[in-house]
C-alpha positions in Angstrom: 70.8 4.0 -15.9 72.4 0.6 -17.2 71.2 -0.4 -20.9 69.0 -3.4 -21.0 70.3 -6.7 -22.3 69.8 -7.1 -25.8 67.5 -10.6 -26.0 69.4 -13.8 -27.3 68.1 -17.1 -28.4 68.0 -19.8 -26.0 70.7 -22.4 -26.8 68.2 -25.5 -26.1 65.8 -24.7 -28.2 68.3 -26.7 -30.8 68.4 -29.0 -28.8 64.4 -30.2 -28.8 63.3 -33.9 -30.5 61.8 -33.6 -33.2 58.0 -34.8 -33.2 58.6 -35.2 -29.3 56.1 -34.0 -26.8 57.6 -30.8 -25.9 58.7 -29.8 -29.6 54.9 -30.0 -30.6 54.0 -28.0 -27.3 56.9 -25.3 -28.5 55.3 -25.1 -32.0 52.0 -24.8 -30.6 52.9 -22.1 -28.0 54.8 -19.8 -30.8 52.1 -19.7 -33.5 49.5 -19.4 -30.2 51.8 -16.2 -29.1 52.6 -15.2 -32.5 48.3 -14.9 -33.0 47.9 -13.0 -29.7 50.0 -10.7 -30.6 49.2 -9.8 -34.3 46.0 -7.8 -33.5 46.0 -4.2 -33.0 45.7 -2.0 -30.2 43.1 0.2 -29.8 44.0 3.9 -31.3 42.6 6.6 -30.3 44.9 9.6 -31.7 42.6 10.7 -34.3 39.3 10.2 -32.9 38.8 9.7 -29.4 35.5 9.3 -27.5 34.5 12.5 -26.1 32.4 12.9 -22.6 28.4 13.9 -22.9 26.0 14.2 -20.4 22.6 12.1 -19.4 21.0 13.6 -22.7 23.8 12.7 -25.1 25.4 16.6 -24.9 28.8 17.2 -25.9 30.8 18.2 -22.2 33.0 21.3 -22.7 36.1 22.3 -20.8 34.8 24.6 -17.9 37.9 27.0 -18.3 37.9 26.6 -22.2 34.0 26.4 -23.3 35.1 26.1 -27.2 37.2 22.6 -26.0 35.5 19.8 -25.5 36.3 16.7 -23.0 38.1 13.6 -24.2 36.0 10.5 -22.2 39.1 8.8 -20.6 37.4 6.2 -18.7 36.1 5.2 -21.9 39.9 4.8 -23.4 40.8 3.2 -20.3 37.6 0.1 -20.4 38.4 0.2 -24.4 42.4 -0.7 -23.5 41.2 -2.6 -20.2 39.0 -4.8 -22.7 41.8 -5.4 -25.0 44.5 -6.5 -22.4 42.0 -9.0 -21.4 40.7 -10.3 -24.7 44.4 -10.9 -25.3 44.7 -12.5 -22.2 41.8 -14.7 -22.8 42.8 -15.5 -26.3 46.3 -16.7 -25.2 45.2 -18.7 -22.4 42.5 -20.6 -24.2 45.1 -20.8 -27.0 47.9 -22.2 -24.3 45.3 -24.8 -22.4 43.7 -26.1 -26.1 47.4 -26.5 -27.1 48.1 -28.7 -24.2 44.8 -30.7 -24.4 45.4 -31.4 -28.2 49.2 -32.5 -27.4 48.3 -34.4 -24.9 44.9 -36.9 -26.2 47.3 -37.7 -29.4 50.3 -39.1 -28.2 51.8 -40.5 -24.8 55.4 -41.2 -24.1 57.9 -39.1 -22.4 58.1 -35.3 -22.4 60.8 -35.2 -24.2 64.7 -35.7 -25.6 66.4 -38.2 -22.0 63.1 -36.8 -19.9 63.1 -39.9 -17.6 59.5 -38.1 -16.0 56.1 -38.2 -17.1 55.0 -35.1 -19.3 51.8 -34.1 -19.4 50.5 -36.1 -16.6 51.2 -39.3 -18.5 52.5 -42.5 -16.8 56.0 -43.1 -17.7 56.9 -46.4 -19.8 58.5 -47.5 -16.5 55.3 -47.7 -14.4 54.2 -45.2 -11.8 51.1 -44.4 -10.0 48.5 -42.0 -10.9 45.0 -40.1 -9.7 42.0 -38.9 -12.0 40.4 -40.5 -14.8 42.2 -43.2 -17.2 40.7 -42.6 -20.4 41.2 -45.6 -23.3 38.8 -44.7 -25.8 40.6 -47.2 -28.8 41.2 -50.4 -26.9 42.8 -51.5 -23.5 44.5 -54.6 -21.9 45.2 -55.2 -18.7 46.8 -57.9 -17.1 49.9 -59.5 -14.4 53.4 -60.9 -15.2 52.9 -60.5 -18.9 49.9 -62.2 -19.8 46.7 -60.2 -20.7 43.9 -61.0 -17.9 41.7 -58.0 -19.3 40.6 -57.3 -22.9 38.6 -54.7 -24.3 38.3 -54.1 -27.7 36.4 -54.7 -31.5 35.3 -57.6 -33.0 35.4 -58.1 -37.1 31.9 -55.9 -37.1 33.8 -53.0 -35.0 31.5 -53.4 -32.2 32.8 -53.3 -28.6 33.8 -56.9 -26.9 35.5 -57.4 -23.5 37.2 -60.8 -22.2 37.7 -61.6 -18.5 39.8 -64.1 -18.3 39.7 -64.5 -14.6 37.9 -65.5 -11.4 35.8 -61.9 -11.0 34.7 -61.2 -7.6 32.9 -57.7 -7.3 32.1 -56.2 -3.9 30.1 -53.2 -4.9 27.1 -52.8 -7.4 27.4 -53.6 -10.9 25.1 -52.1 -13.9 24.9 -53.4 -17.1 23.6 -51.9 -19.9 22.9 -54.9 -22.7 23.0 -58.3 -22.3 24.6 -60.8 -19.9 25.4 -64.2 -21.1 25.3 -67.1 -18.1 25.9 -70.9 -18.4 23.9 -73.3 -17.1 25.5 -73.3 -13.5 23.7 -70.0 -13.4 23.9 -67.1 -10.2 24.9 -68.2 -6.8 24.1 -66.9 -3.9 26.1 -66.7 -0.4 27.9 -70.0 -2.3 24.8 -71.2 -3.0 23.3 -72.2 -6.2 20.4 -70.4 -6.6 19.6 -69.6 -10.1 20.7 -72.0 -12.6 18.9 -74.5 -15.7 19.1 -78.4 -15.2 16.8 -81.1 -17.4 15.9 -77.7 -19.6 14.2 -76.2 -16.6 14.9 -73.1 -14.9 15.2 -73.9 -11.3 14.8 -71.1 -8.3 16.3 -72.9 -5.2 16.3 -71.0 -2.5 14.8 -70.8 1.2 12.4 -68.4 0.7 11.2 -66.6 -2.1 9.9 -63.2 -3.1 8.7 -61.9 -6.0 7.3 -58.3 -5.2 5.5 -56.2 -8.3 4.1 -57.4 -11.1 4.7 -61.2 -12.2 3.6 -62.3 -15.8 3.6 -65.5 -16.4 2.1 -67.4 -19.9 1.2 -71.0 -18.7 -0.4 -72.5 -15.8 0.6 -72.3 -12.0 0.2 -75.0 -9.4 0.4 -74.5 -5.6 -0.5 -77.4 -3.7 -4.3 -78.2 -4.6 -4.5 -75.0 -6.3 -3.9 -74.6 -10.0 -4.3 -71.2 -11.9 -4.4 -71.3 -15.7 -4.6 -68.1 -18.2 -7.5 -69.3 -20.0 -9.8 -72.0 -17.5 -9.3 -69.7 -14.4 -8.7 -70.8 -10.7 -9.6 -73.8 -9.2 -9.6 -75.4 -5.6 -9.2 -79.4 -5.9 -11.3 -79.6 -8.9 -14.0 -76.9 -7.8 -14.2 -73.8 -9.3 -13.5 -69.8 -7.7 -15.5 -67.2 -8.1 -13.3 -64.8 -9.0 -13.3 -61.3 -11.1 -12.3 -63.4 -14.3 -15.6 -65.5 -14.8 -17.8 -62.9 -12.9 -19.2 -59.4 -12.7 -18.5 -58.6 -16.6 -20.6 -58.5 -19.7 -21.1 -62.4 -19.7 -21.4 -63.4 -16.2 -24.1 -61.7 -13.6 -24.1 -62.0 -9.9 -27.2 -62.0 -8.5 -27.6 -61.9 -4.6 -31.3 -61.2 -2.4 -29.1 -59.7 0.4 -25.3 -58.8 0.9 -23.3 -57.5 3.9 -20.0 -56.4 3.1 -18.5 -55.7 6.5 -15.7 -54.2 5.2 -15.2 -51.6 2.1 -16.9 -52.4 -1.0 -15.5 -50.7 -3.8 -17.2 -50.1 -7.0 -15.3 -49.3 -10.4 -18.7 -49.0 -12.7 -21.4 -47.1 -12.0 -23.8 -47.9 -9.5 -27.8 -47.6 -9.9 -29.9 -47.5 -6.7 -33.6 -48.2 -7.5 -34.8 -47.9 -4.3 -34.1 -45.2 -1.9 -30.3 -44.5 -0.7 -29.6 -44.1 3.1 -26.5 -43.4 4.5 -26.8 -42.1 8.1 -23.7 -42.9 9.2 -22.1 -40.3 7.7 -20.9 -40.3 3.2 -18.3 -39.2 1.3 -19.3 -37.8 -2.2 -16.7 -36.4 -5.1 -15.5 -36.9 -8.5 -12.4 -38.2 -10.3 -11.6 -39.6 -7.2 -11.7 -36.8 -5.5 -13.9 -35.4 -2.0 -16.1 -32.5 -2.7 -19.6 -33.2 -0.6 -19.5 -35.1 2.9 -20.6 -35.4 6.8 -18.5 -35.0 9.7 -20.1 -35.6 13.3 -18.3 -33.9 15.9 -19.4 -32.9 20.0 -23.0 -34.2 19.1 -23.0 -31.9 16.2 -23.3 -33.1 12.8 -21.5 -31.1 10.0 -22.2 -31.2 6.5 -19.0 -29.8 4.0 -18.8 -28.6 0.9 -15.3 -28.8 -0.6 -15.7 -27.3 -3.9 -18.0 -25.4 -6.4 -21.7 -25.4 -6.1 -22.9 -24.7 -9.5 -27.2 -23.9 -9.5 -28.3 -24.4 -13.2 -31.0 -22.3 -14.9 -31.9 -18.7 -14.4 -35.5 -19.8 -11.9 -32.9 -21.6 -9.5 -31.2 -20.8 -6.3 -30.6 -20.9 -3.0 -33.5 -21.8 -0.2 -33.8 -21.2 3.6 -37.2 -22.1 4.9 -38.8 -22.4 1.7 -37.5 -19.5 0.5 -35.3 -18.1 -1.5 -32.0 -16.4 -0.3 -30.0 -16.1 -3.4 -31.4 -16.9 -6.8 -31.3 -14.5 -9.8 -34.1 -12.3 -10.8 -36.8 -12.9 -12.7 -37.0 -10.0 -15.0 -33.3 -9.6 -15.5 -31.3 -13.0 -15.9 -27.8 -10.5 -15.1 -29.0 -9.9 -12.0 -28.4 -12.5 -8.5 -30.3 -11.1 -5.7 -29.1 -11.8 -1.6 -32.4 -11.8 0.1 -34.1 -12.7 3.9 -38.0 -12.6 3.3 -39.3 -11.6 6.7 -35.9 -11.4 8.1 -33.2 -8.8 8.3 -29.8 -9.7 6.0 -26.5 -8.8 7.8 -23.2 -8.3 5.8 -20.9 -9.4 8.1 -21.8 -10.5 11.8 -20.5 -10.4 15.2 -19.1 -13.0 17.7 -21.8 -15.5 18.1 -22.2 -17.7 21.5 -19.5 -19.8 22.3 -17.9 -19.4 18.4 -15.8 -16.3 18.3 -14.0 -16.8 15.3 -17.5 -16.2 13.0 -17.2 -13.1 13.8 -16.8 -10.8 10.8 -13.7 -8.5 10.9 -15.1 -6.2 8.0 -17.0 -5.7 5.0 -15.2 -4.9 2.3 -16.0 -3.2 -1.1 -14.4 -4.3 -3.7 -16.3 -2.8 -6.9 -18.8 0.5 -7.1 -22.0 0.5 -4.8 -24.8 2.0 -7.7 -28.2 2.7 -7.5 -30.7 -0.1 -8.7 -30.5 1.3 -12.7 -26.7 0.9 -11.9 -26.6 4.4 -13.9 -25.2 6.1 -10.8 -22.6 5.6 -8.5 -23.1 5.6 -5.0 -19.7 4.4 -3.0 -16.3 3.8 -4.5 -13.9 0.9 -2.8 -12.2 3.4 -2.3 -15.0 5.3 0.3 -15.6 8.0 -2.1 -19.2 8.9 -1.8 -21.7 10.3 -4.1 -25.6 10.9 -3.5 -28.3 12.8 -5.1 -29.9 13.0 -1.5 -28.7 12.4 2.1 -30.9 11.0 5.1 -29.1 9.5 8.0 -30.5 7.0 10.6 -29.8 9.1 13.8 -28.0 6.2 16.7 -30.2 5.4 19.5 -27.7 7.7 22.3 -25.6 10.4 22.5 -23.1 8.0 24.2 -23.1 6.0 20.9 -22.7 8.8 19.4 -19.1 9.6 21.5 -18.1 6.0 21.3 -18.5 6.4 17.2 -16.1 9.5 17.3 -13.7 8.0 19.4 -13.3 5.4 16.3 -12.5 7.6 14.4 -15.4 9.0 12.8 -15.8 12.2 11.0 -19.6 12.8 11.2 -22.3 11.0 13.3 -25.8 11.7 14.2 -27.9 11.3 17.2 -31.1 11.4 18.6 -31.5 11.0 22.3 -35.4 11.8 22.0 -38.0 12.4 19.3 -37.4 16.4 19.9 -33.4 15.8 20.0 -31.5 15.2 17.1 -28.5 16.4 15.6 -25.4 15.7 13.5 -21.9 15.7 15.7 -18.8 16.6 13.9 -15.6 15.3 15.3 -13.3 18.0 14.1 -14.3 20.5 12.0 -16.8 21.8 9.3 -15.1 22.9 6.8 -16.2 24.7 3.0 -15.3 25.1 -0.5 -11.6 24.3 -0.4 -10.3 22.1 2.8 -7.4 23.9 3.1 -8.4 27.8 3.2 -11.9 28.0 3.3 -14.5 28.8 6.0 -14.0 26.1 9.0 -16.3 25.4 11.9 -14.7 23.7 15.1 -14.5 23.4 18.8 -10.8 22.0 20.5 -12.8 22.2 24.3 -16.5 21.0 23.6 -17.2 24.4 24.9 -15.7 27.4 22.9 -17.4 27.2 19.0 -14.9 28.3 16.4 -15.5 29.4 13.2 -12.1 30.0 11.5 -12.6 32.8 8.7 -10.1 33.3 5.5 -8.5 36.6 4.7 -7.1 37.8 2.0 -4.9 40.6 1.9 -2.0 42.4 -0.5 0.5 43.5 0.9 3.3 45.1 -1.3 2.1 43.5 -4.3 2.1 40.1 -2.4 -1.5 37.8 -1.5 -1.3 37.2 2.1 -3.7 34.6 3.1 -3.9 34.3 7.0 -7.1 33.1 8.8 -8.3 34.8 11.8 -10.9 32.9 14.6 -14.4 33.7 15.6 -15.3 32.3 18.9 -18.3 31.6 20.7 -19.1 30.8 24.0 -20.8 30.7 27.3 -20.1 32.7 30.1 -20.8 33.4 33.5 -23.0 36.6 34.0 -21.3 39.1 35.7 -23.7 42.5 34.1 -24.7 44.4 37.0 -28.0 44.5 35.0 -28.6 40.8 35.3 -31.2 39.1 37.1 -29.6 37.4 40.1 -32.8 35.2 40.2 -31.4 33.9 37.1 -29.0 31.0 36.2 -28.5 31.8 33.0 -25.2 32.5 31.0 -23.9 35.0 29.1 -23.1 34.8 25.0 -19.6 35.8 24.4 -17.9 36.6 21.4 -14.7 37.2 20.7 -11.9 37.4 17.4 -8.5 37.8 16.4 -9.7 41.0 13.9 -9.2 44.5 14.8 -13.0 45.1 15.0 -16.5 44.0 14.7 -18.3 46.1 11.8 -22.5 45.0 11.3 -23.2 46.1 7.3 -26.9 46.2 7.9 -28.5 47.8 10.9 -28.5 46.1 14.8 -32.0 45.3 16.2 -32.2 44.4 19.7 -34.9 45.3 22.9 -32.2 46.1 25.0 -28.6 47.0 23.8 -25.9 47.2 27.0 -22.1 48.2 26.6 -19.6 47.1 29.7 -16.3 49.0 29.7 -14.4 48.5 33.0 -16.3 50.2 35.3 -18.8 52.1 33.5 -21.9 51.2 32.4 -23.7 52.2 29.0 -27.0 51.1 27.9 -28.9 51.3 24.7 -32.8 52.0 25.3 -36.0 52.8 23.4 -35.2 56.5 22.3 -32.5 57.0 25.3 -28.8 56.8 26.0 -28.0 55.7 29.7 -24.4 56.8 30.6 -24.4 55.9 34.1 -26.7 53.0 36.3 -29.1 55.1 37.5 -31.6 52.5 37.7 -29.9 51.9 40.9 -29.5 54.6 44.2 -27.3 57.4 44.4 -26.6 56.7 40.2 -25.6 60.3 38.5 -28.9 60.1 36.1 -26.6 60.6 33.2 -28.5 60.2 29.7 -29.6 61.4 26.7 -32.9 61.1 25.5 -34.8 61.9 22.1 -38.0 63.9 23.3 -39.7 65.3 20.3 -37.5 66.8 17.5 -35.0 67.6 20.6 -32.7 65.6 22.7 -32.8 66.0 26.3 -29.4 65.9 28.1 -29.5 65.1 32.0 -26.6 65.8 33.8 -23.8 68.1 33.6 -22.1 68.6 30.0 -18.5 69.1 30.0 -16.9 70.1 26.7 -13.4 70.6 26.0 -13.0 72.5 23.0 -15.3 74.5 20.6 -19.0 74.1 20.5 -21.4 75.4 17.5 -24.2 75.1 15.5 -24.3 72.8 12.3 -23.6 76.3 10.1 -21.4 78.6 11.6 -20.2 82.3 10.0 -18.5 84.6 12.1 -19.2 88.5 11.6 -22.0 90.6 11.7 -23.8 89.2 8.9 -22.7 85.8 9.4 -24.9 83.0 10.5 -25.5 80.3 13.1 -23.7 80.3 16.4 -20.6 79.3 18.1 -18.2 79.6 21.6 -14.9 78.9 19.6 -11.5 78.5 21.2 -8.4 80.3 19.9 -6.3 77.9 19.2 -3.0 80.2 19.8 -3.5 81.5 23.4 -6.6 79.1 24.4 -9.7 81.8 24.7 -13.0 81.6 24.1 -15.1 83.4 21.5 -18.6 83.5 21.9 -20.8 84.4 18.6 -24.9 84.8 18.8 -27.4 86.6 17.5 -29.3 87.9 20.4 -28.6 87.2 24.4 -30.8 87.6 27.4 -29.5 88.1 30.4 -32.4 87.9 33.6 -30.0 88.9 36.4 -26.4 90.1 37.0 -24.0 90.2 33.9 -20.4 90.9 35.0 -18.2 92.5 32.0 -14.5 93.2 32.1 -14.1 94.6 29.2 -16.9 96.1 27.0 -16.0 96.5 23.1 -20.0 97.9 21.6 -19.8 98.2 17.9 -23.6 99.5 18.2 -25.8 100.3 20.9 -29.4 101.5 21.2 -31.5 102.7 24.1 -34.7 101.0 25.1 -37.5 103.5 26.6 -35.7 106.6 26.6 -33.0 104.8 29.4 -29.5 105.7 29.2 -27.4 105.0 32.4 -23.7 106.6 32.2 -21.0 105.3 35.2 -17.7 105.3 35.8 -17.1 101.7 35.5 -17.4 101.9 31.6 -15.0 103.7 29.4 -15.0 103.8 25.6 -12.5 103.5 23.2 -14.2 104.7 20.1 -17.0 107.2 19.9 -19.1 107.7 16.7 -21.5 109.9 15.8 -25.1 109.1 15.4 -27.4 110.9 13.1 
């Protein structure tokens, strides 16, 4: 890689005039560089900024934790904010240098410039565009002589001489005054304005003078002559004007006046008689329209544009001779909305033939309390609270539908003087609206009542909520009444099982499994229908201390008594089944038999002989034979 050239001096920099344009400019620019560049750098070598979170905690190197992280952005805005404060500095330096240069001298740019520098006309005449500032003195002027002066007279204030015709096609405004002679201003090369025989004369076709025109003397038109102090007059006779009447030394006294026109009073007017104005009036203050009459479609209209202030606490508001707003007697804080013998609406609807009366709501915009104002009934924001609750039932249950289908929650009816109720439109719900005990129907026919349980499992709550529906059913029993029309109750849940903690009461109790049919009774057990012919007569039946069992009783395992001890001097009795190869034991303490007894096999541990009987065959054998003493 080639060295870099090692800087020289340019060569022409000798060769720059002395106080000339561009030697100033050269000075200016070397101290302005010189000053841009003496300032020092940002360092941060010793102590640079170092990164921390939202909270203001030091940031660590995630592979190193003891090694915090340098915040380079922050060295890159810090050097990003030097580079351009130098920048900044030098240009303001560079264009201050050329404004400064250039507002104290003029001339050429420099040693044999022949050009303008610095925008500056050159001594041999050019053209130029922008603003010609001459701040000390100018003269302008043609083929040597000066037409144009402006400068200072021997008090140093500003004169200017115009030694020339002027004509000036555009508008001119001037600020101070503007000496005339006598031949004055013409107009269209006519002399309009001008002063002959010491009089100012205004010559011109027509004249006018619109705005205000003072003038201290005496005017005369024709016959007329107005004068400042004596007034107006009309060939000698007199007007009767605002100036000599209608003020605190002249009265105008009339017996009757017809102003066909607008009369307009500036002073106050006093009416001692009575004041009609059936053609309609305009009433206000400060100029202004507050009270008036409109008359529209054969329908008169009175407005009210304003305030209506009622003074004193006895005061208010009358409709028919009585009062519909006034404030109370007893309690001056206290403005009451009444309708004596009449029913007061908040709000209304669309009235005949004017639907935009109608209200669109009521709205509350502070607490509804009681009359102590000690409680609070309604919130704004529909929170309620009531130490006792009566609602007005609706005249329908059709209202009643139509009020739901709005939207709302709870509504009560009352079709009759024996039918009334309250109609939820979702659910009932208690104690916490998110998991307690919930009342509901989705059909209008099934009743819901949605039940909370709460369950550990593992260690863990597990809240689930399990339904309890009601309904009505047709009957299907074949113990029902098919005289009868009416439905079955049915009810039915997601639980494993109904359980009743307190004792069942019921005149007749009837269980429907499939195809069988069980009913409860007074005292009896039916297992079968045999209220009906050709039924099996299957039940069981308290009768005394016992219980009577018709029908056959099938049992497939052991049967005993309550107590049971096998042996000879156990107690009790029982027909047991061995469990290992599926016989029958039989244990009592005495048997009877009437008729034939068949026997197998005969095992006697004891036997005795009634009456002297004893009966030997071949069809019994013994296996053990003891001797009896």
């Amino acid at each position: 890689m080639a060295d870099k050239p090692t800087p020289t001096l340019n060569p022409k920099i000798a060769e720059i005039e002395k106080g000339s344009m561009v030697d100033q400019l050269y000075t200016a620019f070397v101290d302005m560089t010189n000053r841009a560049n003496n300032v020092a750098a940002p360092d941060f070598s010793s102590n640079p900024p170092m990164k921390v979170d939202e909270h203001g905690n030091q940031i660590y190197d995630p592979n190193d934790p003891n090694v915090p992280l340098v915040d380079s952005d922050a060295i890159d805005k810090a050097l990003s904010d030097y580079a351009e404060i130098q920048t900044k500095n030098y240009a303001y330096d560079m264009a201050s240098s050329i404004m400064s240069i250039m507002q104290g001298s003029g001339g050429s740019g420099g040693s044999g410039s022949g050009t303008s520098g610095g925008g500056f006309l050159p001594l041999a005449g050019g053209s130029m565009s922008g603003r010609l500032s001459a701040n000390y003195g100018v003269e302008l002027g043609d083929s040597g002589k000066a037409l144009i002066t402006i400068t200072h007279d021997g008090s140093n204030k500003p004169v200017g001489y115009f030694k020339l015709p002027m004509e000036i096609t555009g508008n001119v405004s001037i600020d101070g005054e503007l000496s005339l002679a006598d031949t004055g201003i013409w107009f269209n090369k006519h002399q309009s304005i001008f002063i002959a025989d010491q009089t100012l004369n205004i010559d011109y076709q027509n004249v006018k003078i619109t705005g205000t025109t003072e003038i201290d003397g005496q005017i005369t038109i024709g016959k007329i002559l107005i004068n400042g102090t004596n007034g107006i007059t009309f060939d000698g006779h007199e007007y009767y004007h605002a100036g000599n009447c209608n003020n605190q030394n002249t009265d105008w006294v009339t017996k009757d006046l017809h102003v066909y026109g607008d009369l307009v009073v500036d002073g106050e007017t006093e009416i001692n008689g009575r004041f009609k104005a059936l053609r309609g009036f305009d009433l206000g203050e400060n100029g202004d329209r507050y009270l008036y009459s409109s008359y529209d479609n054969g329908k008169c209209h009175l407005w009210l544009a304003t305030d209506l202030t009622i003074m004193g606490y006895e005061n208010g508001i009358k409709f028919d001779d009585h009062y519909i707003i006034r404030t109370r007697t007893t309690a001056n804080d206290v403005i009451s909305f009444c309708a004596p013998g009449r029913v007061l609406n908040l709000g209304d609807t669309d009235t005949p033939g004017d639907p935009q009366f109608a209200t669109k709501s009521v709205a509350l915009q502070t607490n509804f309390t009681t009359a102590d104002g000690l409680t609070t009934l309604i919130t704004p924001s529909g929170k309620g609270f009531f130490r006792g609750l009566s609602a007005t039932a609706v005249e329908s249950g059709a209202d009643v539908v139509k009020e739901l289908v709005k939207g709302t929650v709870i509504a009560t009816y009352s079709d009759s003087p024996t039918n009334k109720g309250v109609v939820f439109r979702n659910r009932a719900t208690f104690y916490d609206p998110s998991s307690g005990p919930s009342l509901y129907s989705d059909d209008g026919v099934i009743f819901n009542v949605e039940l909370p349980y709460i369950q550990n499992i593992n260690g863990v709550p597990n809240t689930t909520k399990y339904l309890w529906t009601t309904k009505l059913v047709v009957t299907d029993s074949p113990y029902g009444n098919p005289t009868l029309s009416s439905p079955t109750l049915a009810l039915g849940t997601d639980a494993q099982f109904f359980r009743f903690d307190k004792p069942v009461e019921a005149e007749f109790f009837s269980i429907k499994l499939g195809k069988h049919q069980t009913k409860l009774g007074d005292g009896v057990l039916f297992l079968d229908n045999n209220d009906k012919i050709g039924g099996n007569n299957l039940f069981l039946e308290a009768v005394g201390n016992s219980i009577f069992h018709s029908g056959n009783a099938t049992f497939n395992h052991s049967l005993s008594s309550q107590v049971f001890t096998s042996g000879m001097a156990g107690s009790g009795w029982a027909i047991l089944e061995n469990a290992l190869n599926g016989s029958f034991h039989a244990t009592f303490d005495e048997l009877t038999v009437r008729k034939k007894m068949r026997i197998y096999e005969l095992e006697v541990q004891k036997q005795n002989v009634t009456n002297g009987s004893w009966w030997v065959t071949d069809s019994c054998s013994g296996d053990l034979v003891e001797e009896v003493l």
